[in-house]
C-alpha positions in Angstrom: -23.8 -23.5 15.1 -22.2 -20.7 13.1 -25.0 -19.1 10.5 -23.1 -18.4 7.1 -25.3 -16.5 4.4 -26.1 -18.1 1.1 -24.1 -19.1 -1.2 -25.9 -17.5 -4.0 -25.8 -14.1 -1.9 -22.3 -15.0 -1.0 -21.4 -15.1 -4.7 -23.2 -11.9 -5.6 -21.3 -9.8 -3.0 -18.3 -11.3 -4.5 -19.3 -10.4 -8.1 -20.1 -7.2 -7.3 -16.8 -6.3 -5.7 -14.9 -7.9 -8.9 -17.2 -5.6 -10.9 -16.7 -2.5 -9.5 -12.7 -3.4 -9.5 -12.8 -4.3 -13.6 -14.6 -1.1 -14.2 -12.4 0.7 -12.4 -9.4 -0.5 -14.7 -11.9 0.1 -17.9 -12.1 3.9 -17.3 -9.9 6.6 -16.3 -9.3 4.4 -12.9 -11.0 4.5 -9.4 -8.7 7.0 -7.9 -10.1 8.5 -4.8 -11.0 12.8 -6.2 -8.7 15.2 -4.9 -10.1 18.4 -3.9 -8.7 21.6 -2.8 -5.3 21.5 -0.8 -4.7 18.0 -1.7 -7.6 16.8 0.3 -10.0 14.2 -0.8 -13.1 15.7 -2.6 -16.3 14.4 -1.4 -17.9 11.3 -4.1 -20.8 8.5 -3.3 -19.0 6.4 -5.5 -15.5 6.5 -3.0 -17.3 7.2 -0.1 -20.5 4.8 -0.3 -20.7 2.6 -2.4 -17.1 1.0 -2.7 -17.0 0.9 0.9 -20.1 -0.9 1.1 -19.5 -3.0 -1.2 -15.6 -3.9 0.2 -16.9 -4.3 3.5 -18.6 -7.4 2.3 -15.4 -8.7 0.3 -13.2 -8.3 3.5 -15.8 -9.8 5.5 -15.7 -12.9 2.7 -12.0 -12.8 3.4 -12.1 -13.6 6.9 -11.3 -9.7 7.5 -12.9 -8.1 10.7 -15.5 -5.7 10.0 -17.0 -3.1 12.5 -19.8 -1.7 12.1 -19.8 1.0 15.0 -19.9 4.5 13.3 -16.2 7.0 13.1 -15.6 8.7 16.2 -14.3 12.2 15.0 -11.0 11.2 15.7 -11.2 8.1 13.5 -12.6 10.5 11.1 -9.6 13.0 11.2 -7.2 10.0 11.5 -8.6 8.5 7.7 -8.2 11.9 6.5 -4.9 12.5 7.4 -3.6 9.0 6.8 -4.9 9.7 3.2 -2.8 12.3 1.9 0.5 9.4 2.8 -1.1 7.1 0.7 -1.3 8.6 -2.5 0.2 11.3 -4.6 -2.2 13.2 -7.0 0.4 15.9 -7.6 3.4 13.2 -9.3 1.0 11.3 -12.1 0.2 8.1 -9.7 3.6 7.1 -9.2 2.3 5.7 -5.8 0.1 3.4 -7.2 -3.5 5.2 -6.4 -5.9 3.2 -8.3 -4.3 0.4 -6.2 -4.7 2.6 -2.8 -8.4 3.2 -3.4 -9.2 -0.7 -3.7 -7.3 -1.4 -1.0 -9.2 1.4 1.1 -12.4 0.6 0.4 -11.6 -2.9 1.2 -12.2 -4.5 -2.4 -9.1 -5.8 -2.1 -6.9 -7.2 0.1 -3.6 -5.3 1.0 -1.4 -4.5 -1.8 0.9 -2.3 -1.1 3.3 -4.5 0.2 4.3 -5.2 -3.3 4.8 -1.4 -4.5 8.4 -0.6 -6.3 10.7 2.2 -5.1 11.5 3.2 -8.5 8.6 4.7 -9.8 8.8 8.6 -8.4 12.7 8.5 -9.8 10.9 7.5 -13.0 8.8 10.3 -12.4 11.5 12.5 -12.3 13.4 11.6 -14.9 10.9 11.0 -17.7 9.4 14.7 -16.7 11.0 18.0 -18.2 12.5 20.4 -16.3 14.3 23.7 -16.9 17.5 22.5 -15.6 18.8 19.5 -13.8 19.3 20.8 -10.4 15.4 21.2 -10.3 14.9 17.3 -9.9 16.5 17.8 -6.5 14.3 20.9 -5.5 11.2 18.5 -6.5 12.8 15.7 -3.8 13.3 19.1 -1.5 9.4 20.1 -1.6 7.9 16.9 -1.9 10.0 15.3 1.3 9.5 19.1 3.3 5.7 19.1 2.4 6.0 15.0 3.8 7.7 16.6 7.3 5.4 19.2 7.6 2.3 17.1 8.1 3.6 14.1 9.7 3.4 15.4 13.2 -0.2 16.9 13.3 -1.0 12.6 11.6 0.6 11.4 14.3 -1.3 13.4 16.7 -4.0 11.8 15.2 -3.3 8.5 15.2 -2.5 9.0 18.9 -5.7 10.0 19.4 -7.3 6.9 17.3 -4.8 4.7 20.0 -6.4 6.4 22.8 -10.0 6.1 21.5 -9.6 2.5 21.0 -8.1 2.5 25.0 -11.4 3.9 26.0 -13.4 1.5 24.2 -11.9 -1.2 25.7 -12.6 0.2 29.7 -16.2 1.0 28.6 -17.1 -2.5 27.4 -16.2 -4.0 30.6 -18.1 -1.9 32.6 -20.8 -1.3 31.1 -24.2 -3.5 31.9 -26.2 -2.4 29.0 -23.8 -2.9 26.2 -24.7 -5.1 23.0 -24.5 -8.4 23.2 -22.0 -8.2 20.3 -20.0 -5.1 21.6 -16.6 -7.2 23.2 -16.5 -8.4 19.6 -17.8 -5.1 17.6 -14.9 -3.3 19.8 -11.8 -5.9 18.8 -13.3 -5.5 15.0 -12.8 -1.6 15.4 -9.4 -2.1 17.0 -8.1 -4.3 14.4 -9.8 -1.9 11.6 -8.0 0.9 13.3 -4.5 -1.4 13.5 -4.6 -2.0 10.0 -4.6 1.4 8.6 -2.2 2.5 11.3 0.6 -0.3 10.3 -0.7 0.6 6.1 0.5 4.5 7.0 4.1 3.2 8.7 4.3 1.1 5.4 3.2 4.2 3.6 5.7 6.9 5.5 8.8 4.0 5.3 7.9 3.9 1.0 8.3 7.4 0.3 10.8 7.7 2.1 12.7 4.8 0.4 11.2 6.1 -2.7 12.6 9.5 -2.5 16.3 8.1 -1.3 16.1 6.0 -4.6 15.8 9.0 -6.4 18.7 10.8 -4.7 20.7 8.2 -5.3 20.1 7.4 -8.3 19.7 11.2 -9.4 23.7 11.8 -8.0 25.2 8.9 -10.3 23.1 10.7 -13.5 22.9 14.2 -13.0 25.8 14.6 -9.3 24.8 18.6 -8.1 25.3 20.1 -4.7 21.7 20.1 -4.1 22.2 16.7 -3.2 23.6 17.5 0.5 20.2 19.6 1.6 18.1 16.4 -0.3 20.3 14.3 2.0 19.5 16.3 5.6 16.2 15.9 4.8 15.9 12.5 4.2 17.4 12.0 7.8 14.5 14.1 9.6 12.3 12.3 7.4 14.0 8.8 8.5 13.4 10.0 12.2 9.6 10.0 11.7 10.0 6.6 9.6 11.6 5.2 13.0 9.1 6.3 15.2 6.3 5.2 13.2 7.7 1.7 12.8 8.0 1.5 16.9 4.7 2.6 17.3 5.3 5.7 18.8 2.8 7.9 17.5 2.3 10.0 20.7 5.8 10.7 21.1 6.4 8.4 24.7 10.1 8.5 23.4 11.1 12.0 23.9 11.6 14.4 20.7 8.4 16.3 20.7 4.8 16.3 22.3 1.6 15.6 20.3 -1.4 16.0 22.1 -4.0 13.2 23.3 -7.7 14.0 24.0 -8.1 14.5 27.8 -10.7 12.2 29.1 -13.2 13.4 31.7 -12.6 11.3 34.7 -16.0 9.1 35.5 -17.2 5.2 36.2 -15.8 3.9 33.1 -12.4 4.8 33.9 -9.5 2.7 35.5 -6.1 3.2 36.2 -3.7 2.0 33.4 -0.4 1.4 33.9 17.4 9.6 15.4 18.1 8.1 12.3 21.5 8.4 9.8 21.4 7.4 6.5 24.1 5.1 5.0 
């Protein structure tokens, strides 16, 4: 018989996570701290305590919770992934109060639900010297996008192989926990779910940013617009990949680099883009 906790312990978790969430909206938001470089700054809040506590609401939802500790490569993977997901520099057009509930698991995915419009809003409600700089902005925010998109894809790739490994090692293994077959497709499916939330993530901006263009070339038509347009099309190349699931490249175009595993018992053999 399946062993549920009680309800009254049931009801706190879920309390709690509404808590934290309505507090978040009372202040200045829940937005994960940036820190130098764009990188997350370090916070018990963001990287205890709301994960704790969305654990248990995802695990109330039906959601699969691990609780195996990050491999390094998990670890680099979140980290990467991270700086897709939000966009500290542009005055939350990307939604990142949203993003950090949905991260820590308080609540369920929302992204899903996230408008185009907002970093053309951005753009057009924020002053600039001259009209041709909106489409320098597009320029360095979609370049800056390119430029880190390969080395999170080498990541991911890594995460993919990881989860691979995990897989081989739980079959042949004798003194595994009793729990591991089910601890391992928990991490899997953890893993799966921030890998398909970065491909909805990458595909965003990148709609985002081609809603700006266009909309940017009916308000304020400049030249600029061609070298916007070229970049949106390597951008859209990455976008495809992504949504194939070919984070390691299998398709030609480039090589990202898998960890090498040693050989040993636990080891079997295993079998661009235009714009319109």
């Amino acid at each position: 018989m399946k062993r549920t906790k009680p309800l009254f312990l049931r009801m706190s978790w879920n309390c709690s996570g509404v808590l934290i969430a309505l507090a978040c909206l009372a202040v200045a938001g829940c937005a994960r701290p940036t820190g130098d470089f764009g990188r997350a700054a370090p916070s018990v809040l963001h990287d205890e305590l709301m994960p704790h506590m969305g654990a248990a609401q995802a695990a109330g939802r039906g959601e699969a919770v691990s609780n195996f500790n990050l491999t390094d490569q998990e670890r680099e993977m979140e980290d990467r992934v991270w700086r897709f997901l939000v966009a500290p520099h542009s005055r939350d057009w990307f939604y990142d109060t949203a993003v950090e509930l949905q991260r820590t698991r308080i609540s369920a995915a929302t992204d899903t639900q996230f408008l185009a419009d907002r970093y053309y809003q951005y753009l057009r409600s924020t002053r600039f010297q001259s009209s041709r700089v909106r489409y320098s902005k597009i320029a360095d925010d979609i370049t800056a996008d390119i430029a880190t998109i390969p080395a999170t894809f080498a990541a991911i790739c890594r995460v993919i192989e990881v989860d691979r490994q995990r897989q081989i090692a739980v079959g042949n293994v004798g003194l595994a926990a009793p729990d591991a077959p089910q601890q391992v497709a928990a991490r899997r499916i953890e893993n799966n779910r921030k890998i398909n939330w970065f491909t909805r993530a990458l595909g965003y901006r990148h709609l985002s940013y081609s809603t700006a263009l266009e909309r940017l070339l009916v308000e304020t038509p400049h030249e600029e617009a061609r070298s916007v347009d070229a970049l949106l099309t390597h951008m859209a190349a990455y976008v495809q990949r992504a949504e194939a699931g070919d984070f390691c490249l299998a398709g030609g175009g480039g090589v990202v680099f898998k960890d090498s595993a040693l050989a040993s018992r636990f080891e079997q053999p295993v079998e661009a883009l235009v714009r319109k």
